[in-house]
C-alpha positions in Angstrom: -92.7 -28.6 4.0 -92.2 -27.7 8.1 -94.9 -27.9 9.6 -95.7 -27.0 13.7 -97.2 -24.1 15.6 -96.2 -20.6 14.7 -97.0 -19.7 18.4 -95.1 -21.0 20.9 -95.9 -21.8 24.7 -92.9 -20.5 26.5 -95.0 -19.1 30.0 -93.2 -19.5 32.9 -96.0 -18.6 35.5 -97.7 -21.0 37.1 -101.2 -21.8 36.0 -103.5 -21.1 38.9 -107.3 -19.7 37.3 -107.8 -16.7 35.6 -105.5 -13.5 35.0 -104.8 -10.6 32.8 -106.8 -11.0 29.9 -104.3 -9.3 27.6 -101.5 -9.6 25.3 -98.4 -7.3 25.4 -96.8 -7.3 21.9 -93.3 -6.7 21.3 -92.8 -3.4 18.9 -92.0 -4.6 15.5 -91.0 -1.9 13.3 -90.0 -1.2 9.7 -88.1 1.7 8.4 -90.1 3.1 5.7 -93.4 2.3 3.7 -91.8 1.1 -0.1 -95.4 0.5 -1.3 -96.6 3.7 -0.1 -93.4 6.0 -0.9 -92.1 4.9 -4.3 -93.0 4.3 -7.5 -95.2 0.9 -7.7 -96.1 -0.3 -10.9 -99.2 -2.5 -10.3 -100.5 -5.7 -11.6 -96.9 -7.3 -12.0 -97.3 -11.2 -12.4 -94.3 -12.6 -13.1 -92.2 -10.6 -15.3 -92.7 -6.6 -16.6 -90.1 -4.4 -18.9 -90.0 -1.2 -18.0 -88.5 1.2 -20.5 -86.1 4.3 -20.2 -85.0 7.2 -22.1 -81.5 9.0 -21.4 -81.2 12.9 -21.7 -80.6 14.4 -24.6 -78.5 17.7 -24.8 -76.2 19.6 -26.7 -78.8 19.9 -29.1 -79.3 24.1 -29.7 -76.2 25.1 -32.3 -76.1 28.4 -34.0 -76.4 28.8 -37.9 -76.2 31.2 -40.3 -78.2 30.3 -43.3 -81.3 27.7 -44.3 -79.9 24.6 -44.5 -81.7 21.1 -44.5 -78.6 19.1 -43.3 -79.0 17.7 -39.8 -77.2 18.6 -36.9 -73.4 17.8 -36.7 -71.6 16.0 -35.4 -75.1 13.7 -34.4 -76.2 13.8 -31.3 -78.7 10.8 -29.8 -79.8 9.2 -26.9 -80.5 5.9 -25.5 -83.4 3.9 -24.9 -82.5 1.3 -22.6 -84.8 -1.2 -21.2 -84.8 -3.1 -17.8 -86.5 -6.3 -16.2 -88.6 -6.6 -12.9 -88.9 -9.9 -11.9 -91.9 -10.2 -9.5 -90.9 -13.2 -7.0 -94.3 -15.6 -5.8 -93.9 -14.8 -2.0 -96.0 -16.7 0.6 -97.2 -16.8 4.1 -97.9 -20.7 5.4 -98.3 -20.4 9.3 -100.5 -22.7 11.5 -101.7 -23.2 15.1 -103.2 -25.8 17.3 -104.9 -25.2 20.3 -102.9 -27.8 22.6 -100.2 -26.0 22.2 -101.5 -24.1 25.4 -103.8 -26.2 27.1 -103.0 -25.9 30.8 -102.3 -22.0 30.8 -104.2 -19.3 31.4 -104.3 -18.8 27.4 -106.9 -21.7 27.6 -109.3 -19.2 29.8 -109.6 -17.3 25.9 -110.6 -20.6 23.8 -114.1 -21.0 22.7 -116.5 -23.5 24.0 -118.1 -27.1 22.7 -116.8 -27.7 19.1 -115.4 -24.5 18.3 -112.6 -25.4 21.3 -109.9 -25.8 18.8 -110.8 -22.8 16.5 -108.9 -20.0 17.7 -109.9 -16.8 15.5 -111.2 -14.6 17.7 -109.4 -15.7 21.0 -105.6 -14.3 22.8 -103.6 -16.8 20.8 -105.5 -15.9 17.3 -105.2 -11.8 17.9 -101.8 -12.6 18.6 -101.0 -14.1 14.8 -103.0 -11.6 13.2 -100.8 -8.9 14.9 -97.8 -10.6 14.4 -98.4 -11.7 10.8 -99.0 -8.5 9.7 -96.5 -6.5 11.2 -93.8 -9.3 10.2 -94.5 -9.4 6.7 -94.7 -5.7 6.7 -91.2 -5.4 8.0 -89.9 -9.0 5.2 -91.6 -6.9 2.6 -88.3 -4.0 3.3 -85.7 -6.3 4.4 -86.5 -8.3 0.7 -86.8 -5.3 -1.3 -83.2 -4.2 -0.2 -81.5 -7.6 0.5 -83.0 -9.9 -1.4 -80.5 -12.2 -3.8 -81.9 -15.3 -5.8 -78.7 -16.7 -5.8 -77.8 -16.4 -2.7 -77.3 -19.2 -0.1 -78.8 -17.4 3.0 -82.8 -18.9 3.5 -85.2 -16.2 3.5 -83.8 -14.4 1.1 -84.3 -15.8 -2.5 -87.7 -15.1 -3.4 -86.5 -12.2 -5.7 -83.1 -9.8 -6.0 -83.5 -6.5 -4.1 -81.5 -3.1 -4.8 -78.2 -3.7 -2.7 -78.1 -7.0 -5.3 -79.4 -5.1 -8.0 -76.7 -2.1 -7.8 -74.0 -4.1 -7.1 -72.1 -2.4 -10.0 -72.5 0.7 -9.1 -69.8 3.3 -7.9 -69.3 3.0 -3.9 -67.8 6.1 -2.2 -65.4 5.1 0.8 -65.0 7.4 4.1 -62.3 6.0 6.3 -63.3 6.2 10.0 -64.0 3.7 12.9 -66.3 1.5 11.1 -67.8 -0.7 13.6 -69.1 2.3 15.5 -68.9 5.6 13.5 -68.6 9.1 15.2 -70.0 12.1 14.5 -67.0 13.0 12.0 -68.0 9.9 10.5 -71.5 10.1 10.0 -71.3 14.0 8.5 -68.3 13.1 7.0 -69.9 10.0 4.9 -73.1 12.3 4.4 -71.0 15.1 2.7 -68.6 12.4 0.2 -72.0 10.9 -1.0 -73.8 14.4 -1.5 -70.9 16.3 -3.0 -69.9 13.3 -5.1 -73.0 12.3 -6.6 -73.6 12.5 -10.3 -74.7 15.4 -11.4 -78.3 13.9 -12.4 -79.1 13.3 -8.6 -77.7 16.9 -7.8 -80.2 18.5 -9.9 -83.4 16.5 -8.4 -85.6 18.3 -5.6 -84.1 17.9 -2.1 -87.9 16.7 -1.6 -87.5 14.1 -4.4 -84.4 12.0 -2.7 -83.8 10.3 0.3 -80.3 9.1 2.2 -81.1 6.1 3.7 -78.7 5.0 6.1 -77.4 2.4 8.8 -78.8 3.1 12.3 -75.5 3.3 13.8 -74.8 6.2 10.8 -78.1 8.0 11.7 -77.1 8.3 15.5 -74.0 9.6 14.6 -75.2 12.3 12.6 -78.2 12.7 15.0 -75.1 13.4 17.7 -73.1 15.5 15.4 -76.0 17.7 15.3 -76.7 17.6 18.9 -73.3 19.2 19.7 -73.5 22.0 16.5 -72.3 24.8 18.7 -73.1 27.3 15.3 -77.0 26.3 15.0 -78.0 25.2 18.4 -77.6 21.8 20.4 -80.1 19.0 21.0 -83.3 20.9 20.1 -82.0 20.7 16.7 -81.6 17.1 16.4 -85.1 16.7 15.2 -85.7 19.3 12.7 -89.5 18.8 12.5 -92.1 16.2 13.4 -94.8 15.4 11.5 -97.4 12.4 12.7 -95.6 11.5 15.5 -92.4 10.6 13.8 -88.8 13.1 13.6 -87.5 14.1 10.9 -84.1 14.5 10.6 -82.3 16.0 6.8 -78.9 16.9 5.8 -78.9 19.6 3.6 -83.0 19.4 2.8 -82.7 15.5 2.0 -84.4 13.4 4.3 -82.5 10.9 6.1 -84.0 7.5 6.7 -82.7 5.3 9.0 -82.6 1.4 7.6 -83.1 -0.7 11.0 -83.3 -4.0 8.6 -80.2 -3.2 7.1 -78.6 -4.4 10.3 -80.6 -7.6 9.5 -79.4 -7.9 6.0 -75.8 -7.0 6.9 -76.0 -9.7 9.7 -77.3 -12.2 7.5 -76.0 -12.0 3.9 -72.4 -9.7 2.7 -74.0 -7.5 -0.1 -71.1 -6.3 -2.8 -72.2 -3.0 -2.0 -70.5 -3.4 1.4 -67.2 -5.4 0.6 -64.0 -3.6 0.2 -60.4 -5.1 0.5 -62.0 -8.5 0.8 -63.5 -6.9 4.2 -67.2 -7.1 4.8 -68.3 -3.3 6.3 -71.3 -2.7 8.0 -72.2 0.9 7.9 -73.0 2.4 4.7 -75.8 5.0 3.1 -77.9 5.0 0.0 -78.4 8.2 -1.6 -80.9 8.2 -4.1 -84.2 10.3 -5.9 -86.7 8.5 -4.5 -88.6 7.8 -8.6 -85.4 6.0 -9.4 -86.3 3.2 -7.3 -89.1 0.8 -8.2 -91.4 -1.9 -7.1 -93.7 -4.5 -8.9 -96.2 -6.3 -7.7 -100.2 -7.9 -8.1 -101.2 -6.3 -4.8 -101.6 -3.1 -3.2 -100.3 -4.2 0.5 -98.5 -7.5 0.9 -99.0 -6.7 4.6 -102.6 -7.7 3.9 -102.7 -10.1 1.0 -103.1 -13.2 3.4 -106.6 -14.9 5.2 -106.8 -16.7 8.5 -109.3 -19.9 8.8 -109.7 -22.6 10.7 -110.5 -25.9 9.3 -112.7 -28.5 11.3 -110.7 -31.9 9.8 -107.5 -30.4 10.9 -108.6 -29.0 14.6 -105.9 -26.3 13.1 -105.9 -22.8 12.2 -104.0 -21.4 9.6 -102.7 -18.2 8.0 -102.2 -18.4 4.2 -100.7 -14.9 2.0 -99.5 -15.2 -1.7 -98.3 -11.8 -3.6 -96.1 -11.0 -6.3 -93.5 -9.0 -5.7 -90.3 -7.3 -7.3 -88.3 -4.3 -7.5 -85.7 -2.5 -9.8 -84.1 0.7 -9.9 -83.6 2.7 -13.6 -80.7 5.3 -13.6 -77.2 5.2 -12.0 -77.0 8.7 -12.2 -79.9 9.0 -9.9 -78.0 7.1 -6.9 -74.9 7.1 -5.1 -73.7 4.7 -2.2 -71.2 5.2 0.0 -69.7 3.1 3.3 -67.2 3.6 5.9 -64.4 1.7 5.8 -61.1 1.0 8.5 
């Protein structure tokens, strides 16, 4: 195992007594809350079937006499089953003190034999903050990109739902791909709502979500900004609500995916491939109850402890969870991408 500090001296200032007691951290943001906006089934260890049941119609037929014959020709459905597979996830992070001995970091430390422990001081707020926000932001880049099979590190600890719906139908919109325009991004928005199966159709504009690239959001946020019919730039943001706009296309919410660019950088998802080319702007259209998430805790974001242990001089950060996700209909999703 790779072992070393997690946080790295890289000051440049020269050390000359005391300054700014404070630490400026670097925004680290996630694009949506999976354990807080989908369906979670709880106290997943390992492995959990989850069971569904297809629709049943075409049932009501007219008759003209008794009769104790069943229906015909018979009509059934389906009860399929599916798997999620909870992958053990950890957090292993240490720090020693020495790592910033003659900076003004060292001003923070504590005094006599708690010198080395650093819970408490700059460098231990900082690993807090950063531990939780980072494994906030993994827990959504894994959920969507993750692929057991895969060759890329960091992303094998269980398969996510671009692996997962591999299979599934892809719409294509042909546009400048690399950098979509306006045309593009409505354009794209329109294929995958129009084309969806009729299932998804029918659900609540509140119950489903578009989730997006970034470069697809601004596109539509610009295609919006230049609507001439409706209004210009005011209309970009439709509403805000706790500090955060919120921008829909047709009463569906569109969510912009900031670590799809990660995943899209890193791995080539199916999903995206067409031709034998690897795209890179794409959108998920989906009811929201289609897509699911396993796991033994309630916030992986939190599921970890910080100590410090005397025969060490180290501290450490230590976080296990289970964790998995699955989705159960195809008729309740439809993906789409933008190809050359």
């Amino acid at each position: 195992m790779a072992t070393g500090n997690v946080a790295v001296n890289n000051i440049t200032a020269t050390y000359a007594g005391a300054e700014l007691n404070e630490m400026f951290y670097e925004p680290v943001f996630r694009s949506d809350d999976i354990m807080g906006n989908y369906r979670v089934i709880p106290n997943v260890k390992h492995k959990m079937n989850v069971y569904t049941s297809a629709a049943l119609t075409k049932i009501v037929e007219s008759y003209s006499s008794c009769s104790a014959t069943s229906q015909d020709p018979k009509v059934t459905f389906n009860i399929d089953d599916k798997t999620i597979t909870a992958g053990r996830c950890r957090v292993a992070l240490e720090q020693c003190s020495a790592e910033f001995f003659g900076s003004f970091i060292e001003e923070s430390y504590r005094n006599g034999v708690d010198v080395n422990n650093l819970e408490g001081t700059t460098v231990g707020d900082a690993i807090l903050n950063r531990t939780m926000k980072g494994v906030a932001s993994d827990v959504v880049r894994l959920a969507w990109g993750g692929d057991v099979a895969g060759a890329v590190a960091g992303y094998t600890a269980f398969d996510g739902w671009m692996e997962l719906m591999k299979a599934e139908t892809v719409l294509t919109r042909s546009g400048t791909h690399a950098a979509p325009t306006a045309a593009d991004a409505i354009g794209l928005l329109r294929d995958c709502y129009d084309g969806a199966p009729a299932a998804l159709q029918q659900v609540p504009s509140s119950e489903k979500k578009m989730f997006v690239t970034p470069k697809v959001f601004n596109a539509y946020l610009a295609n919006l900004e230049t609507n001439t019919t409706i209004g210009t730039a005011d209309l970009a943001i439709v509403n805000t609500r706790e500090g955060y706009s919120g921008v829909s296309f047709r009463g569906v919410e569109i969510v912009p995916m900031y670590e799809w660019d990660t995943i899209l950088a890193d791995t080539n998802p199916d999903l995206f491939l067409n031709g034998g080319v690897n795209y890179t702007n794409g959108m998920c259209y989906c009811a929201v109850d289609n897509l699911i998430i396993g796991s033994d805790v309630t916030d992986p974001s939190g599921s970890f402890k910080m100590f410090y242990d005397d025969l060490e001089e180290k501290m450490f950060v230590r976080g296990y969870f289970k964790l998995g996700v699955q989705y159960l209909y195809s008729s309740l999703v439809q993906w789409g991408i933008i190809i050359a």
